[in-house]
Backbone as numpy.savetxt, mean C-alpha at the origin, in Angstrom:
# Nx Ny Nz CAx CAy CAz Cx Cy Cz
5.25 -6.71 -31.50 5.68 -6.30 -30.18 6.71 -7.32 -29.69
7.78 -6.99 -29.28 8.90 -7.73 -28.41 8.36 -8.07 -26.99
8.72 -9.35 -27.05 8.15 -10.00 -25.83 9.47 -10.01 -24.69
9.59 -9.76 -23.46 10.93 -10.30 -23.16 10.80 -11.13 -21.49
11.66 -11.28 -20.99 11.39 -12.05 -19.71 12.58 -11.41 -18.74
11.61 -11.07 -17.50 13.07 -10.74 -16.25 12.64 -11.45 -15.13
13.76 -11.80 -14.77 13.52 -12.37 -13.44 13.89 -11.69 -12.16
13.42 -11.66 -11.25 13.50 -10.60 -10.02 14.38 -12.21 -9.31
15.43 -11.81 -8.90 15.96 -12.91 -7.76 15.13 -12.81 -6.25
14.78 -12.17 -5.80 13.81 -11.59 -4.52 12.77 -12.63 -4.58
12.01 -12.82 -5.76 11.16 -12.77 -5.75 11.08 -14.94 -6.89
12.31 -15.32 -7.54 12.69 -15.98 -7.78 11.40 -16.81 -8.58
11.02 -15.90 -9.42 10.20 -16.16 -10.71 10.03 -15.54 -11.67
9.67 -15.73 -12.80 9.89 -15.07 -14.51 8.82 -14.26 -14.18
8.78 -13.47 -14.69 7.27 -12.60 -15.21 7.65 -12.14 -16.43
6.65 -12.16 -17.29 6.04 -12.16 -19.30 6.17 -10.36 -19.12
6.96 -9.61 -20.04 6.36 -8.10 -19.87 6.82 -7.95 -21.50
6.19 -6.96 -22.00 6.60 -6.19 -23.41 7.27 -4.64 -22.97
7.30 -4.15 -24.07 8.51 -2.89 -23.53 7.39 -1.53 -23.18
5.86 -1.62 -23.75 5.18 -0.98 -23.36 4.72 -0.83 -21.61
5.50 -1.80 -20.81 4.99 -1.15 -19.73 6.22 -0.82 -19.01
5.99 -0.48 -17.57 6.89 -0.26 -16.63 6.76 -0.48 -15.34
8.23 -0.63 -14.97 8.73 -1.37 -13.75 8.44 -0.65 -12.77
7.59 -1.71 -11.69 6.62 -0.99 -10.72 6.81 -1.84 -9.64
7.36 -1.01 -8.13 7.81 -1.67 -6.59 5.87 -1.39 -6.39
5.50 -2.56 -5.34 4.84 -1.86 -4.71 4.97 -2.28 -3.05
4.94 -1.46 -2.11 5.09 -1.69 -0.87 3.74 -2.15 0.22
3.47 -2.56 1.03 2.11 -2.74 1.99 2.76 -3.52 3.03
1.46 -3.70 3.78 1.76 -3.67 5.04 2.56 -3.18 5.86
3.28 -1.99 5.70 4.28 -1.56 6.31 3.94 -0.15 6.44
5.22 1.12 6.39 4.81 2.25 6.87 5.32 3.01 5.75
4.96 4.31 6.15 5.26 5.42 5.09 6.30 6.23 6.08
7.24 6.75 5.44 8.05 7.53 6.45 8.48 8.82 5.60
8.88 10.21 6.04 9.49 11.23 6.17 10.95 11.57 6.61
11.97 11.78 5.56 12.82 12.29 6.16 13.30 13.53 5.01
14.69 14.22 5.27 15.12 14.89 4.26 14.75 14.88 2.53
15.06 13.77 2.50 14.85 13.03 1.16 13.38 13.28 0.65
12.30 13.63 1.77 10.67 13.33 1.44 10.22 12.02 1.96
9.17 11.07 1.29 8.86 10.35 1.79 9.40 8.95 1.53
9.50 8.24 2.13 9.95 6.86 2.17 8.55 5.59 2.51
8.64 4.66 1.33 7.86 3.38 1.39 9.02 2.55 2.40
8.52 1.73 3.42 8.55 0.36 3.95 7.88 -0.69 3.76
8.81 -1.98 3.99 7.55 -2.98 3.92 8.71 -4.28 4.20
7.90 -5.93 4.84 9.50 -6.81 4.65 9.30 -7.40 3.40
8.12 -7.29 2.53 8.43 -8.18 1.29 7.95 -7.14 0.35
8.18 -6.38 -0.17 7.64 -5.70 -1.41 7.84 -6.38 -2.76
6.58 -5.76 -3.58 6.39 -6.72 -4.70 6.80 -6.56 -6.17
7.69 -7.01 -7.11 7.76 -6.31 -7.99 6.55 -6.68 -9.38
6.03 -5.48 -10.49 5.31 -6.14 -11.16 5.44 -4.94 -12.11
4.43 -5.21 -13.77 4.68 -4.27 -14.66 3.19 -3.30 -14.68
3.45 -2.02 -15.19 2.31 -1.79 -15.40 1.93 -0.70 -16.72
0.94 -0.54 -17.37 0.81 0.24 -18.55 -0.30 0.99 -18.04
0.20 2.34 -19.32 0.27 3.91 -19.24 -1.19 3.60 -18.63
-2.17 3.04 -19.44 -3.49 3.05 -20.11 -4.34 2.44 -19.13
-3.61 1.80 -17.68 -4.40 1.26 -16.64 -5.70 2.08 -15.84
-7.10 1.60 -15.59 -7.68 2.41 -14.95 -7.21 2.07 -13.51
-7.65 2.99 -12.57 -7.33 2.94 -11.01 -7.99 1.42 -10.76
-9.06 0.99 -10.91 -9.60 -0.41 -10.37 -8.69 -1.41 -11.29
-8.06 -1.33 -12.39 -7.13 -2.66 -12.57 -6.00 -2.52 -12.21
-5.57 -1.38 -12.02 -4.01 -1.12 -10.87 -4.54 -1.91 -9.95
-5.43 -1.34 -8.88 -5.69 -2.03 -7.60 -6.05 -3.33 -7.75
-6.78 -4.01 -9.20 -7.05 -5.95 -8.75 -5.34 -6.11 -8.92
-4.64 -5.54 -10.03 -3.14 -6.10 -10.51 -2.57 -5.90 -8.71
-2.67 -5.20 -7.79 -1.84 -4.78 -7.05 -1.94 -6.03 -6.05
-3.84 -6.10 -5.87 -4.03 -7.39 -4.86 -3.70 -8.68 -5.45
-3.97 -9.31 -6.95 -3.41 -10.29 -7.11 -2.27 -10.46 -6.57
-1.00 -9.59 -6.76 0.34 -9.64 -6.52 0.77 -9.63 -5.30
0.12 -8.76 -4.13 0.50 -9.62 -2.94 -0.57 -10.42 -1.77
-1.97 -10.93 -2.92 -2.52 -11.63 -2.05 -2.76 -11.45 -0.61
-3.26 -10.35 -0.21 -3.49 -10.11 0.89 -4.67 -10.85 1.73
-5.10 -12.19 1.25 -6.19 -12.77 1.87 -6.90 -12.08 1.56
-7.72 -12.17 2.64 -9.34 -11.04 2.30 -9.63 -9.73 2.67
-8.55 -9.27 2.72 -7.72 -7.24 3.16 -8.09 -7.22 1.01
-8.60 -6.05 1.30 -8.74 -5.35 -0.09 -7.79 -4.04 -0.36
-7.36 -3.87 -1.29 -6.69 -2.44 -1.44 -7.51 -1.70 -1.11
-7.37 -0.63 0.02 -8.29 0.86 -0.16 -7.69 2.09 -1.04
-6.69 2.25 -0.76 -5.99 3.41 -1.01 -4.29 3.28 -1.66
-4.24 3.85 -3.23 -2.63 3.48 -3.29 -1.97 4.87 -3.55
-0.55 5.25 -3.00 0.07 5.61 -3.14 1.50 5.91 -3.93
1.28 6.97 -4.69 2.55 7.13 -5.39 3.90 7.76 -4.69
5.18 7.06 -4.66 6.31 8.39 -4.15 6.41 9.01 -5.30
6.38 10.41 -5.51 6.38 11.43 -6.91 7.45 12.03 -6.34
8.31 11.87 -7.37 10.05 12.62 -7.57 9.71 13.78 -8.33
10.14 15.20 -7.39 9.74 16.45 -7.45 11.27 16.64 -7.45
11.86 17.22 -8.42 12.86 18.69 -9.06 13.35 19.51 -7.76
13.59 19.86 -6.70 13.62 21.15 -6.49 15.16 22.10 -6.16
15.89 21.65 -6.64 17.07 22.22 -7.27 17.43 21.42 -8.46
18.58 22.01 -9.20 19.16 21.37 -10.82 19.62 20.18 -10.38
20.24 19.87 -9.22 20.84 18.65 -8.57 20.36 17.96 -7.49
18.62 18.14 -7.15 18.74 17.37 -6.11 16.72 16.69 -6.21
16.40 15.95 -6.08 15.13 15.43 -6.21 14.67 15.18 -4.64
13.08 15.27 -4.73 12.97 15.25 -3.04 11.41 14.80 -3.40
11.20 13.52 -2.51 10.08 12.57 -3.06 8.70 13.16 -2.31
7.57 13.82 -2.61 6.25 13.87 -1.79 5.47 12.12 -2.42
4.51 12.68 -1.53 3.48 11.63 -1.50 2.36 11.69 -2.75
1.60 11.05 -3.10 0.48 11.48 -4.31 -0.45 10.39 -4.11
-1.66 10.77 -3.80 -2.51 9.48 -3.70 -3.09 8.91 -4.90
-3.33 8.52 -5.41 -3.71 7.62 -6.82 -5.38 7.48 -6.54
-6.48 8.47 -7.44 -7.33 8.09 -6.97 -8.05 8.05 -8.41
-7.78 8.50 -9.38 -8.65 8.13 -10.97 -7.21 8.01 -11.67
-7.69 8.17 -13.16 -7.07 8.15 -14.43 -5.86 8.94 -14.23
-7.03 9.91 -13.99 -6.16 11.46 -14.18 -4.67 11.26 -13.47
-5.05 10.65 -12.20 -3.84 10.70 -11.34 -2.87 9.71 -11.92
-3.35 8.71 -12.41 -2.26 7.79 -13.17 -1.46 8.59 -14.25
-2.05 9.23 -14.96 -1.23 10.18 -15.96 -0.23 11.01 -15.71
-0.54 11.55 -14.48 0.33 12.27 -13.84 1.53 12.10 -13.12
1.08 10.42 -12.82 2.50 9.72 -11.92 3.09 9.45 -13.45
2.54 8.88 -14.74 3.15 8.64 -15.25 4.12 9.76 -15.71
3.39 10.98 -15.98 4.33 12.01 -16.54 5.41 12.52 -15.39
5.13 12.29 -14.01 6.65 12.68 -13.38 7.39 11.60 -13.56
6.92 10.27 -13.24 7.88 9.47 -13.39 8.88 9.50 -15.10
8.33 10.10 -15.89 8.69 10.20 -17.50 9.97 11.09 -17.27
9.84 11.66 -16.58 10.60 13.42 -16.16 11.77 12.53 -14.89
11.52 11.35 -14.28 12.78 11.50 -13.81 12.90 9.48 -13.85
12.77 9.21 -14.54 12.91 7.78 -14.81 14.30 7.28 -14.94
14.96 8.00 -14.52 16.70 7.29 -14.07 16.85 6.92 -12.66
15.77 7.81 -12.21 16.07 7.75 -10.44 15.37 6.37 -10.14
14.85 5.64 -10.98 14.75 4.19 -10.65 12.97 3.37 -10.91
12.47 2.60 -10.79 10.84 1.97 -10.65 10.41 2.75 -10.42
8.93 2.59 -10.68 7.67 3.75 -10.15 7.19 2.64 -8.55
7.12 3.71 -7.35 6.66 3.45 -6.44 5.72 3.22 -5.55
5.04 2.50 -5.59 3.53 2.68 -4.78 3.73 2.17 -3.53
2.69 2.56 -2.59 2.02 2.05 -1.33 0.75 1.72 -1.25
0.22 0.41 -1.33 -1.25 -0.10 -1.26 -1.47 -0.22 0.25
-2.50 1.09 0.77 -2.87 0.86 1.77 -4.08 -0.66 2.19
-3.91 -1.21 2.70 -4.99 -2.66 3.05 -6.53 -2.23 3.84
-7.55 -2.10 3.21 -8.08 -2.40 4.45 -8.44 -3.39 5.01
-8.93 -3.29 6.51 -9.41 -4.24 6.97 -10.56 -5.30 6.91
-10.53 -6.47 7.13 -12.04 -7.00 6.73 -12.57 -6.62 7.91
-14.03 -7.08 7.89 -14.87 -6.95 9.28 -14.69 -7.97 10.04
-14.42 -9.58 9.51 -13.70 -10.51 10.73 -12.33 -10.22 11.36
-11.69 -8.95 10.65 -10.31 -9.21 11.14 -10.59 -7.57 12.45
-11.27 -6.83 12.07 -11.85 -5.92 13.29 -12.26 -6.47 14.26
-13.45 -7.38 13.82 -14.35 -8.09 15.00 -13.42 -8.78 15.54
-12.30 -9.37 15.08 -11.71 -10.16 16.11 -10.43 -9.48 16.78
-10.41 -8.45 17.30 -9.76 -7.46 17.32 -10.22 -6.98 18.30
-11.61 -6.75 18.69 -12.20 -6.03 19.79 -12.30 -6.53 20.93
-12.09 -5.99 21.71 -11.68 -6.51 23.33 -13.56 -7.21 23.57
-13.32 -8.28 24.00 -14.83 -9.29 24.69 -15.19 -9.23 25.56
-16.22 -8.51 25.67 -16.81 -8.50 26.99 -16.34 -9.54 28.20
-16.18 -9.76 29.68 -16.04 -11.07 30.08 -17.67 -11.43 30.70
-17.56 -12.50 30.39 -18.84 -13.05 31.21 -19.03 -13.07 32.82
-19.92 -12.91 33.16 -19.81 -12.55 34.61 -20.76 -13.15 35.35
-20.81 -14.29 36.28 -21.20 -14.98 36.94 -22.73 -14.50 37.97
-23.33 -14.34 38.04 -24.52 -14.41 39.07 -24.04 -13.71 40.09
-23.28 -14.62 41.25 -23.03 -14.12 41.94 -21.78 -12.84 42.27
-21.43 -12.68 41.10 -20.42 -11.37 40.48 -21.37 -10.20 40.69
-22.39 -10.43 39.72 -23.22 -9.29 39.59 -23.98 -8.67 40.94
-24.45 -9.65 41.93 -25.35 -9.34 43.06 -23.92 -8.59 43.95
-23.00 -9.16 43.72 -21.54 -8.37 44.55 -21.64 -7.38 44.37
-21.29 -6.83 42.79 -21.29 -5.33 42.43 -22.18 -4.77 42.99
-23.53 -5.46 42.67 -24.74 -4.58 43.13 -24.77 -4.39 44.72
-24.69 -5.10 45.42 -24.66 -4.75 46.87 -23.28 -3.67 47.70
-22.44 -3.68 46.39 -21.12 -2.81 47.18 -21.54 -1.07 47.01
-21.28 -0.67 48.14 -21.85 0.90 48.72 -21.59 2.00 47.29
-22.34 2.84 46.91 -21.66 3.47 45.97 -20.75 4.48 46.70
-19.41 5.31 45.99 -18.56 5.94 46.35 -18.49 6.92 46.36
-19.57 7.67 45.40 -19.65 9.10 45.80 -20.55 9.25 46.69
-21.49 9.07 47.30 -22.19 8.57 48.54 -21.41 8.91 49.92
């Protein structure tokens, strides 16, 4: 097997790949968008990395979190942009969620079918941890003694 080396300037480090895999954006923290074109990945740092045919869905997703280290946010959910045909001259991207094998086969075989139009695309949705919810939720305020006997003594209003 031929070993070879590319360097992403973006990203301004080597990564090791053989010719068995392929060149894979992936986007997060950011948004998914809709226009003419179909759908559009955002993100301010997207990541580049390789990946083969033969991946199950759980080593896509550790390969995806190693690569952009999301602290302690886990991948929930990844997304393919799938380049769909629908005239002789014009490609128009839907969405595809990546949820077994099966679905990997399938990004692979569209992407096989239009692999000029550039990398295979994902969106790793993040979820949240439970410290980053909990700290998120509005806090009760504490309320003093004489706060409470206030409330309680003021007239009610439908009354």
């Amino acid at each position: 097997m031929t070993t070879l080396f590319y360097t992403d300037m973006a990203l301004t480090q080597s990564t090791q790949f053989s010719m068995d895999t392929t060149m894979t954006i992936v986007y997060y923290a950011g948004k998914i968008t809709t226009d003419a074109d179909g759908v559009k990945f955002e993100c301010y740092d997207p990541k580049i990395f390789r990946i083969k045919e033969d991946e199950t869905i759980e080593e896509l997703r550790q390969k995806i979190h190693e690569k952009i280290r999301p602290g302690s946010r886990r991948v929930s959910e990844i997304y393919y942009r799938c380049p769909v045909t629908v005239a002789s001259d014009r490609v128009q991207y839907w969405l595809m969620q990546l949820l077994n094998g099966g679905d990997i086969a399938r990004m692979f075989v569209a992407y096989s079918d239009h692999a000029s139009y550039g990398p295979i695309e994902l969106y790793a949705q993040l979820a949240r941890s439970t410290n980053e919810i909990l700290s998120n939720l509005r806090q009760p305020r504490i309320r003093t003694v004489d706060e409470i006997i206030a409330y309680c003594r003021e007239p009610d209003a439908s009354t």
